[in-house]
N, CA, C and O atoms as a DFTB+ gen file, in Angstrom:
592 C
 N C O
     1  1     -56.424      60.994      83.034
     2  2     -56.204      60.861      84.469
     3  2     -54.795      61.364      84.787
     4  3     -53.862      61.038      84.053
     5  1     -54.616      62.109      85.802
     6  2     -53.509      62.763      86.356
     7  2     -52.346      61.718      87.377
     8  3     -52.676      60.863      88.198
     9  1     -51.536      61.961      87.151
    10  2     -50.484      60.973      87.791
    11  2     -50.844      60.925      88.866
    12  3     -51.525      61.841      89.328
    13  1     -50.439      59.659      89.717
    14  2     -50.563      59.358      90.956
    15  2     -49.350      59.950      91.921
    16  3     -48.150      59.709      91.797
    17  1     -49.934      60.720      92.834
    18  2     -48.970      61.464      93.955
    19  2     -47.815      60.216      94.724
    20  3     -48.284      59.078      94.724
    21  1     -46.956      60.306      95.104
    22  2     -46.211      59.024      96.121
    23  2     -47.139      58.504      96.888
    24  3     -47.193      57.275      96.923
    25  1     -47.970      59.182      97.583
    26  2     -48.995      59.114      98.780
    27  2     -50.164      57.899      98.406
    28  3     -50.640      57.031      99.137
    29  1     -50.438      58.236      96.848
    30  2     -51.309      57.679      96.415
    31  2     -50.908      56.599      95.772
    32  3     -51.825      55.962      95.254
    33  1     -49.975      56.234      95.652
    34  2     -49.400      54.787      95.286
    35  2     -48.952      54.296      96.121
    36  3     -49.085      53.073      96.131
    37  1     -48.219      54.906      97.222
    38  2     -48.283      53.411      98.576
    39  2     -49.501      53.411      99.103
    40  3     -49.692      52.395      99.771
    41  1     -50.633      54.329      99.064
    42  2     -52.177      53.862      99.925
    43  2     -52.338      52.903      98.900
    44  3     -52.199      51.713      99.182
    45  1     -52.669      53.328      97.508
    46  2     -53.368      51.884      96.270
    47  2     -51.989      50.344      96.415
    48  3     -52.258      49.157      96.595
    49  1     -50.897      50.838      96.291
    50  2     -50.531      49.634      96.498
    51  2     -50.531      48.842      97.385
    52  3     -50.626      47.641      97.131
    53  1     -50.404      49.388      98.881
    54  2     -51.259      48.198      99.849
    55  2     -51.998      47.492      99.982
    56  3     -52.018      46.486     100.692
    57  1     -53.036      48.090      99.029
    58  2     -54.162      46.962      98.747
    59  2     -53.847      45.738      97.359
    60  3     -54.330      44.631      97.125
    61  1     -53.179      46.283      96.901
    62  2     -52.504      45.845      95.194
    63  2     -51.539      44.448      95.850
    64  3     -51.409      43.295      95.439
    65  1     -50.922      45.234      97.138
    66  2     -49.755      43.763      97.166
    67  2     -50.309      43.002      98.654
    68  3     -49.762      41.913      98.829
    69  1     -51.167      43.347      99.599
    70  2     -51.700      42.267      99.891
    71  2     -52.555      41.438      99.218
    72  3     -52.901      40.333      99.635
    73  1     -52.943      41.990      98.080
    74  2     -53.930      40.818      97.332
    75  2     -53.182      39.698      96.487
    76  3     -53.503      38.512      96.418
    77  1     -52.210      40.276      95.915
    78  2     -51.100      39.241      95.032
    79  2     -50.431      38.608      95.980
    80  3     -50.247      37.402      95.813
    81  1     -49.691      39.524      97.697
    82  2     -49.109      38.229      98.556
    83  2     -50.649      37.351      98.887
    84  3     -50.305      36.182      98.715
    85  1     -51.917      37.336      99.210
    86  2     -52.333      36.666      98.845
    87  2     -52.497      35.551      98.005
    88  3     -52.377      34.435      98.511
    89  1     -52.724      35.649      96.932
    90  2     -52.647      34.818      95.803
    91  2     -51.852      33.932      95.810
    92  3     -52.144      32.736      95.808
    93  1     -50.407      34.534      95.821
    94  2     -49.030      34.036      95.649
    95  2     -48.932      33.223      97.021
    96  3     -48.903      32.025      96.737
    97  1     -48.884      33.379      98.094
    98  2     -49.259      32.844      99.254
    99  2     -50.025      31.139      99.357
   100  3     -49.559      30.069      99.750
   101  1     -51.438      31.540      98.780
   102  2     -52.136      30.707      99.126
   103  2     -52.069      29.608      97.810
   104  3     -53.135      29.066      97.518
   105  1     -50.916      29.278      97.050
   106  2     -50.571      28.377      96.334
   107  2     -49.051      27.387      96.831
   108  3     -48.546      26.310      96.514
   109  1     -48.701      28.735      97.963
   110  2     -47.491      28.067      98.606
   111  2     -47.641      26.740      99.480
   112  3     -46.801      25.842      99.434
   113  1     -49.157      26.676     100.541
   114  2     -49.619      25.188     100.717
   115  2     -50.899      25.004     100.423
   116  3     -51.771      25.835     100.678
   117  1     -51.117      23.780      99.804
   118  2     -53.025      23.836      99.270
   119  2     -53.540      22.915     100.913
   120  3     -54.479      22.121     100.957
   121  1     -52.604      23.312     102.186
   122  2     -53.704      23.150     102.987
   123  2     -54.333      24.264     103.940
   124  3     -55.503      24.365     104.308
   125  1     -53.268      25.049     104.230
   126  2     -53.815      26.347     104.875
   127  2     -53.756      27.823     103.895
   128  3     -52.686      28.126     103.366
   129  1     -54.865      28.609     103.730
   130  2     -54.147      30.050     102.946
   131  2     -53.615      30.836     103.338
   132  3     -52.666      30.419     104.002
   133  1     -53.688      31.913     103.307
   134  2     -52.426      33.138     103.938
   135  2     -53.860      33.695     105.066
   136  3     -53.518      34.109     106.174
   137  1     -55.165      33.682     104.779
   138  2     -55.769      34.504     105.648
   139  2     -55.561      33.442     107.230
   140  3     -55.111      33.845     108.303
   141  1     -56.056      32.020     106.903
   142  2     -55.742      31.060     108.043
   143  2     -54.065      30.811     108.607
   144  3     -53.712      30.749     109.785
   145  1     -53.496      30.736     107.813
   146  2     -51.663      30.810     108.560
   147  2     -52.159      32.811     109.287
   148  3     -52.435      32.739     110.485
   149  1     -52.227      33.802     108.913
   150  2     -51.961      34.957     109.713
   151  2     -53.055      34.684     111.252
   152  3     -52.745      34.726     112.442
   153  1     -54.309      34.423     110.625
   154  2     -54.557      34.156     111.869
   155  2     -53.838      33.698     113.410
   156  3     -53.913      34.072     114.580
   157  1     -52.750      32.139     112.226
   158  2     -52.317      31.195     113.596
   159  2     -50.969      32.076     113.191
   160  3     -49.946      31.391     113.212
   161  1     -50.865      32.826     112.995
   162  2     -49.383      33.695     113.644
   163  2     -50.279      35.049     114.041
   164  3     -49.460      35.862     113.611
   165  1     -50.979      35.584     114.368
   166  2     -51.311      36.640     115.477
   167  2     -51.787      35.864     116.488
   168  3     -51.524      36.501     117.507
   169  1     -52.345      34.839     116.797
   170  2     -52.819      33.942     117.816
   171  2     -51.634      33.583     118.488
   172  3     -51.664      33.354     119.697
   173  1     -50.211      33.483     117.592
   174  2     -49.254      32.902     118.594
   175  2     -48.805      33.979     119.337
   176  3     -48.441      33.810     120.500
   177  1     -48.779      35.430     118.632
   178  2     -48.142      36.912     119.847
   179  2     -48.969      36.907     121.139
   180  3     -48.484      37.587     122.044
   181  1     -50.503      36.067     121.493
   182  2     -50.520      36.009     122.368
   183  2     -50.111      35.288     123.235
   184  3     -50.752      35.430     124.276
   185  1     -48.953      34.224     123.314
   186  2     -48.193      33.340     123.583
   187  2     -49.336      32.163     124.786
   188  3     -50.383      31.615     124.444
   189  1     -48.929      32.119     125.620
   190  2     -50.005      31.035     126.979
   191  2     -51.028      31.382     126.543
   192  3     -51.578      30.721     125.662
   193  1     -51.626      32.645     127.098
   194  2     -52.917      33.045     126.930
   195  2     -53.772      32.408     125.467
   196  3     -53.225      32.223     124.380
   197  1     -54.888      32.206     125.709
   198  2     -55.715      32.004     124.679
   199  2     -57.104      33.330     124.898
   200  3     -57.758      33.739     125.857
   201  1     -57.066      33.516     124.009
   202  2     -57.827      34.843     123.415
   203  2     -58.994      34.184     123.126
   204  3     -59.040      32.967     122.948
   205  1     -60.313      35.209     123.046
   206  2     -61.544      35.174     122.439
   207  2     -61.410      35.512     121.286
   208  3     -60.477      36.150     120.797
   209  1     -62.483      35.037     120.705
   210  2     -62.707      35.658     119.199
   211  2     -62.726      37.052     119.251
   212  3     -61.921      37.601     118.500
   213  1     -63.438      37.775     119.946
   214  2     -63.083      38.987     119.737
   215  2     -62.220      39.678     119.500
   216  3     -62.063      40.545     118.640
   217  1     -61.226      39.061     120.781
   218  2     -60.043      40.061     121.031
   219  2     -59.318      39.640     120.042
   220  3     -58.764      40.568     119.452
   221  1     -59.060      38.414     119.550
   222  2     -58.317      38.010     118.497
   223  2     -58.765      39.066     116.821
   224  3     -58.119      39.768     116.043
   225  1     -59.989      38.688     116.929
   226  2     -60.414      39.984     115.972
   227  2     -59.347      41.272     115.902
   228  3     -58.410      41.455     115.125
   229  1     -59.732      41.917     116.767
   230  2     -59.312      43.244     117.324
   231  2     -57.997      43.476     116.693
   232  3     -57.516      44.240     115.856
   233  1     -57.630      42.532     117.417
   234  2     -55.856      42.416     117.154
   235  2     -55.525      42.595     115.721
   236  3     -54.773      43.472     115.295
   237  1     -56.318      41.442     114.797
   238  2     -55.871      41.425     113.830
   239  2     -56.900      42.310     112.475
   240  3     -57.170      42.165     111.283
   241  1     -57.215      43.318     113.697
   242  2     -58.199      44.357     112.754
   243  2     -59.529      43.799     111.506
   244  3     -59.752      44.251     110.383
   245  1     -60.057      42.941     112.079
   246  2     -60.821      42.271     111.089
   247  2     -62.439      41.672     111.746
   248  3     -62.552      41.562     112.967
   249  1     -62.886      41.536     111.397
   250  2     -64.381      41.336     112.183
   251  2     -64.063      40.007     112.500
   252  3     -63.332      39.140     112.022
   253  1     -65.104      40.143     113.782
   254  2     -65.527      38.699     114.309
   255  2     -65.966      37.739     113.929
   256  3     -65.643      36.627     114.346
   257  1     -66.881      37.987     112.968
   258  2     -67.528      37.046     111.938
   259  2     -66.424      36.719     110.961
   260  3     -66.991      36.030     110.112
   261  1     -65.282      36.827     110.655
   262  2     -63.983      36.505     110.067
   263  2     -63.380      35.541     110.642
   264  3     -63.099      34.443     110.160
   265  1     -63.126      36.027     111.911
   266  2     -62.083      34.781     112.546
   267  2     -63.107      33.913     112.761
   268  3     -62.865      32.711     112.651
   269  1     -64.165      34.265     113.036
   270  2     -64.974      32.730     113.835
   271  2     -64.944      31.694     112.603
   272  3     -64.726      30.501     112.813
   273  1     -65.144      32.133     111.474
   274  2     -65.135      31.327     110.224
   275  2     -64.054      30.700     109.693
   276  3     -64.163      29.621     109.110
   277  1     -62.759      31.411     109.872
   278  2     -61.328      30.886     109.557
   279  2     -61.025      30.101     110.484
   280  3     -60.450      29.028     110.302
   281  1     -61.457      30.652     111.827
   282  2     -61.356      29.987     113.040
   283  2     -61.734      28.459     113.564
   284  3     -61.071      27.715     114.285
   285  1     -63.242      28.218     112.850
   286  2     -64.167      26.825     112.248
   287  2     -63.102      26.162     111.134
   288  3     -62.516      25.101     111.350
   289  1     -62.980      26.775     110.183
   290  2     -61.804      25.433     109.433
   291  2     -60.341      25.028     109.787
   292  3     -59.687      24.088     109.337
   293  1     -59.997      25.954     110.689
   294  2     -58.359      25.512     111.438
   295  2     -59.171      24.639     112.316
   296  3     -58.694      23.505     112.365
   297  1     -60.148      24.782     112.964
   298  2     -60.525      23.441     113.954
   299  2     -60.681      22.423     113.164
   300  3     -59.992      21.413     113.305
   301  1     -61.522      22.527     112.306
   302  2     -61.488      21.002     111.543
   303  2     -60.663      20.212     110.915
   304  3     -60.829      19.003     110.754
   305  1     -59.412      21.100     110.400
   306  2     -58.429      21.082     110.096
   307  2     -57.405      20.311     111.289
   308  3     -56.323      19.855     110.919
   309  1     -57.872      20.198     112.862
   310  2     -57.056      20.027     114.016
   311  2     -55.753      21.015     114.359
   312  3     -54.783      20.774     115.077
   313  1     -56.040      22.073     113.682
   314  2     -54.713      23.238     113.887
   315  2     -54.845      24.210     115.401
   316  3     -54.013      24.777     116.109
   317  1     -56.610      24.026     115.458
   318  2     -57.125      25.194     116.785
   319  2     -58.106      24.423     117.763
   320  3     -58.857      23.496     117.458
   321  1     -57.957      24.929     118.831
   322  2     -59.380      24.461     119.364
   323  2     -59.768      25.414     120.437
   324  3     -59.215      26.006     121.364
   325  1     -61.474      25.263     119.690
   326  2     -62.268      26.033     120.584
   327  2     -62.762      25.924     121.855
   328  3     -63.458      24.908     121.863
   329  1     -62.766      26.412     122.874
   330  2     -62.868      26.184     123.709
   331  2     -64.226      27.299     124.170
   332  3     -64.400      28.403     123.656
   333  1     -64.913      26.814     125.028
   334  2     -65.479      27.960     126.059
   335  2     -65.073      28.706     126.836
   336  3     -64.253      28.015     127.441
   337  1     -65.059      29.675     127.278
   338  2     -64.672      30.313     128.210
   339  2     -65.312      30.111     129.588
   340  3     -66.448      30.548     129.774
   341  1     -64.541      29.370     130.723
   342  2     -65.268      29.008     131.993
   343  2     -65.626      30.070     132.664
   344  3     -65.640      29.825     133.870
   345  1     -65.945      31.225     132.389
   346  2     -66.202      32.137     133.397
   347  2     -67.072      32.926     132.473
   348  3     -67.709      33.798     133.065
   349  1     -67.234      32.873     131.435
   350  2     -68.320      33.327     130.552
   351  2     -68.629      32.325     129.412
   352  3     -68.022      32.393     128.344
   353  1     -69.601      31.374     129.658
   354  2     -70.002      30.858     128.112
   355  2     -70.301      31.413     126.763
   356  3     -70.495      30.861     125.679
   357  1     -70.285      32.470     127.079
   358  2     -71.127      33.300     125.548
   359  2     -69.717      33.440     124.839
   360  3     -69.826      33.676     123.636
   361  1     -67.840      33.308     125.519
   362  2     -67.050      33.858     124.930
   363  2     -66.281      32.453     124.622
   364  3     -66.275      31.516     125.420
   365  1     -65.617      32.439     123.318
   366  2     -64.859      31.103     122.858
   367  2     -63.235      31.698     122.700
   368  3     -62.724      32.788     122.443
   369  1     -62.877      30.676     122.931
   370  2     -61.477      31.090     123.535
   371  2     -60.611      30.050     122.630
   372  3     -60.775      28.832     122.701
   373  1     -59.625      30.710     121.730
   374  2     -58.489      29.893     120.938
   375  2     -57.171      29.734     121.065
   376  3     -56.326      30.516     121.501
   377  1     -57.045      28.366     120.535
   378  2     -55.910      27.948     121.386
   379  2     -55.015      27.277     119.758
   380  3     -55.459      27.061     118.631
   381  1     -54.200      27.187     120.110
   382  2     -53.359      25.948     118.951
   383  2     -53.194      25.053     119.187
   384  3     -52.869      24.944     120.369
   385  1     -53.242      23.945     118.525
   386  2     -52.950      22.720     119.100
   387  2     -51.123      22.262     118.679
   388  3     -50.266      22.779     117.963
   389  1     -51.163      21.270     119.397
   390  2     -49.622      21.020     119.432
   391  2     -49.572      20.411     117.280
   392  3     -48.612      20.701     116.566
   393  1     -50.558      19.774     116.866
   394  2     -50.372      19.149     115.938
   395  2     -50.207      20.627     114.987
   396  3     -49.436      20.378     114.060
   397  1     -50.597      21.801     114.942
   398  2     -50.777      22.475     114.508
   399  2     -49.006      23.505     114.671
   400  3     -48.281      23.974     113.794
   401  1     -48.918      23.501     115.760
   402  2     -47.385      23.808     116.039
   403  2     -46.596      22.497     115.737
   404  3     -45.739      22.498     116.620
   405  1     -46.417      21.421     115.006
   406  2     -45.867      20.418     114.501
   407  2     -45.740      21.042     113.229
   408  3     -44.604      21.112     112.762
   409  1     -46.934      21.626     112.416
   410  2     -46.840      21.542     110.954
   411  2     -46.411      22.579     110.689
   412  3     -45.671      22.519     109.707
   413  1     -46.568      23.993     111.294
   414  2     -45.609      24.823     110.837
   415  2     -44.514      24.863     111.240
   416  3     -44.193      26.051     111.281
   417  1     -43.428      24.011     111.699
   418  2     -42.449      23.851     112.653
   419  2     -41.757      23.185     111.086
   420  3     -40.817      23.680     110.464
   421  1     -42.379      22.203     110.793
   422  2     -42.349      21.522     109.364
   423  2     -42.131      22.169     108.253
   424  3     -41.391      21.761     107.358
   425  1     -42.757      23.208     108.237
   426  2     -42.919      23.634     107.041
   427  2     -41.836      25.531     107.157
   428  3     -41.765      26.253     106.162
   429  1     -41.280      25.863     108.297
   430  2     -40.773      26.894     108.708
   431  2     -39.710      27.405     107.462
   432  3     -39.766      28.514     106.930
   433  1     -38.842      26.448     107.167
   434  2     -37.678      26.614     105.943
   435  2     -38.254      27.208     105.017
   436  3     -37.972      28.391     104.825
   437  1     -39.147      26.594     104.253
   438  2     -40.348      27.165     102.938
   439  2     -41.201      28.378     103.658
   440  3     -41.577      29.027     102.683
   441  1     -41.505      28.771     104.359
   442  2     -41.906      30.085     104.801
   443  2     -40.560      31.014     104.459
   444  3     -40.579      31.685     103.427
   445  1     -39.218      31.051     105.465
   446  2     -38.560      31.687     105.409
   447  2     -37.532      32.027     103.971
   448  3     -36.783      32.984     103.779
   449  1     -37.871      30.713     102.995
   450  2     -37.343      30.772     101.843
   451  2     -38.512      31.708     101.106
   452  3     -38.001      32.571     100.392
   453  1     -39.753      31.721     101.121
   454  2     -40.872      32.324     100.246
   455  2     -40.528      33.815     100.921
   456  3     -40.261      34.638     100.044
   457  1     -40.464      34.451     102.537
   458  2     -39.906      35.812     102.644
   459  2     -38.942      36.422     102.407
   460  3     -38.925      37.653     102.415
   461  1     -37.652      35.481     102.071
   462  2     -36.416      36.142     101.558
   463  2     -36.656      35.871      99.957
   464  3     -35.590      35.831      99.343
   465  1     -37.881      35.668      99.109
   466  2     -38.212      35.554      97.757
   467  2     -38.408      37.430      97.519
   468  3     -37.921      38.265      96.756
   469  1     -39.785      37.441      99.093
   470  2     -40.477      38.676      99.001
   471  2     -39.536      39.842      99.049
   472  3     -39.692      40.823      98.321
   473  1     -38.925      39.771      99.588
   474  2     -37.839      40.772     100.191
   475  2     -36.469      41.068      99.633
   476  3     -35.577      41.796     100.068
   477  1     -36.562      40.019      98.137
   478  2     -34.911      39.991      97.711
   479  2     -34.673      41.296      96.887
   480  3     -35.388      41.678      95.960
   481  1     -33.494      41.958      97.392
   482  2     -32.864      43.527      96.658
   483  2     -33.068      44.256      97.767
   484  3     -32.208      45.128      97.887
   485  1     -33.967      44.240      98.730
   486  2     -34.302      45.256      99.456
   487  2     -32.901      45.056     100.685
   488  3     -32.522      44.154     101.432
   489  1     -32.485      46.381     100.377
   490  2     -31.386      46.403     101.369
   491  2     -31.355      46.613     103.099
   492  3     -32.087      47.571     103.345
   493  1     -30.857      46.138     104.174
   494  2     -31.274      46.333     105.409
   495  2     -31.713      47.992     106.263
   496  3     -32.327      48.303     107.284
   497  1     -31.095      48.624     105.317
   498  2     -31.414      50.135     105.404
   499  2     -33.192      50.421     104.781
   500  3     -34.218      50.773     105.363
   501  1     -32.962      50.154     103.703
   502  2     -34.430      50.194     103.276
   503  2     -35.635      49.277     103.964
   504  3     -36.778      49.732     103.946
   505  1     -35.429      48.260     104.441
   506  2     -35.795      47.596     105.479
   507  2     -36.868      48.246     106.609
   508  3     -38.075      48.339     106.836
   509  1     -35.387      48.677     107.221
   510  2     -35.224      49.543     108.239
   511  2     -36.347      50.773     108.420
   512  3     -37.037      51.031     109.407
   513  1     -36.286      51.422     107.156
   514  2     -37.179      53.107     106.789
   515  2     -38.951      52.215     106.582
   516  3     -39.988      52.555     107.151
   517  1     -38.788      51.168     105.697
   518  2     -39.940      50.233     105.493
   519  2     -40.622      49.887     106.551
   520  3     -41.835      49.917     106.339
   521  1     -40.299      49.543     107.695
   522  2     -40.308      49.189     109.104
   523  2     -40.985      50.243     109.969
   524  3     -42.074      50.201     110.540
   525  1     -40.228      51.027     109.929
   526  2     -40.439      52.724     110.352
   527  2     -41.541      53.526     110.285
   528  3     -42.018      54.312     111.103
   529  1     -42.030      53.054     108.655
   530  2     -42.494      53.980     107.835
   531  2     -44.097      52.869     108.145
   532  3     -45.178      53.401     107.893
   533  1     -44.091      51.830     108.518
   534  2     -45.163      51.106     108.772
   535  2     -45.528      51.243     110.409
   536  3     -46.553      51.901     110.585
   537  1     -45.075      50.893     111.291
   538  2     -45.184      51.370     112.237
   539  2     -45.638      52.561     112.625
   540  3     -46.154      52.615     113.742
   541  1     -45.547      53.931     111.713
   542  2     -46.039      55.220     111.857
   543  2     -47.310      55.161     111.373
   544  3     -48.133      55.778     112.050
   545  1     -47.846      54.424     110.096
   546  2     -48.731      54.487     110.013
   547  2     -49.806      53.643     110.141
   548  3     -50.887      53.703     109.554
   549  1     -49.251      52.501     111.318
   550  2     -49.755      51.944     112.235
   551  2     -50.565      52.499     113.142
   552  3     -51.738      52.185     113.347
   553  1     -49.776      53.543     113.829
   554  2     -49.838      54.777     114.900
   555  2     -51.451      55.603     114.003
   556  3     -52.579      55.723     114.480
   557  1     -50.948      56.032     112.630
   558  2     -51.956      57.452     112.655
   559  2     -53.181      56.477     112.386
   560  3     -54.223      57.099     112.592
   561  1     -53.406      55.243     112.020
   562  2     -54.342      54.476     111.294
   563  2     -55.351      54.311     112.927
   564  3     -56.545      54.559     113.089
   565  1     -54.218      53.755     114.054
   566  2     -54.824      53.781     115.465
   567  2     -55.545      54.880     115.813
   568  3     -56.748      54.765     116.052
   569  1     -54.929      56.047     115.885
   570  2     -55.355      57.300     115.891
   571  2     -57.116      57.546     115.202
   572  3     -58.081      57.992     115.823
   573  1     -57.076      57.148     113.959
   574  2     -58.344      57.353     112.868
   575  2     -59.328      56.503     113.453
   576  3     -60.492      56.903     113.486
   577  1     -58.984      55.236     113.984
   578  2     -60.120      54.709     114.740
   579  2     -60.408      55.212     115.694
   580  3     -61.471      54.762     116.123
   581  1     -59.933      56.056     116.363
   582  2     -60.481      56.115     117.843
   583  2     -61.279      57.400     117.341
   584  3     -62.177      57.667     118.141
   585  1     -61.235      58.139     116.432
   586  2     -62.609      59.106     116.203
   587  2     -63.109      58.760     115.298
   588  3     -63.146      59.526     114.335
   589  1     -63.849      57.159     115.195
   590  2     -64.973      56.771     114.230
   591  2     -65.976      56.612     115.730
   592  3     -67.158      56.278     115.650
């Protein structure tokens, strides 16, 4: 097998290091994992508003049948609640609950200590290009969906 191009080791490693921040992640609390905490941090960029499953989907690029399921154990959990949508029943609408903004409020220090774990050596310049360099291919990835 022929060496891997640059190109081809940051596409394979994206998948390589969300699966280990996975892993590594979801031992950091044995009550929520990394797929249920991202959920309730893209749910919070919609700040007041509470979102449908869908749109919450959307957002976080992942099927509906995903969140509704992650979505079912943060409720039982008391982290979310579902609601109906009064102007359309067919659409469920998520919200956080305050007990749920209690526990990561709690637990915020050990988050920010586990990202400056992820991130230690990397200098604010490299950061910076890292940042950059995700955001662009944020952009062309947007781009690729809109001609499927």
């Amino acid at each position: 097998m022929e060496k891997l191009t640059q190109r081809q080791y940051v596409f394979g490693a994206l998948f390589v290091f969300a699966n280990k921040l996975q892993l590594i992640g979801d031992r950091l609390d044995p009550n929520i994992t990394m797929k249920q905490w991202f959920l309730v941090a893209m749910l919070s960029q919609f700040g007041e508003k509470a979102p449908t499953i869908s749109e919450l989907a959307a957002f976080m690029g992942c099927s509906r049948q995903n969140v509704k399921k992650l979505a079912g154990r943060l409720s039982e959990k008391g982290f979310l609640q579902l609601q109906k949508d009064p102007e359309d029943s067919r659409q469920t609408r998520l919200r956080v609950t305050g007990a749920c903004k209690d526990y990561f409020a709690a637990r915020a220090g050990r988050e920010e200590q586990w990202l400056s774990q992820v991130f230690d050596g990397i200098s604010q310049a490299q950061l910076d290009g890292l940042y950059h360099s995700m955001k662009q291919l944020e952009q062309n990835i947007g781009r690729m969906e809109e001609t499927l």
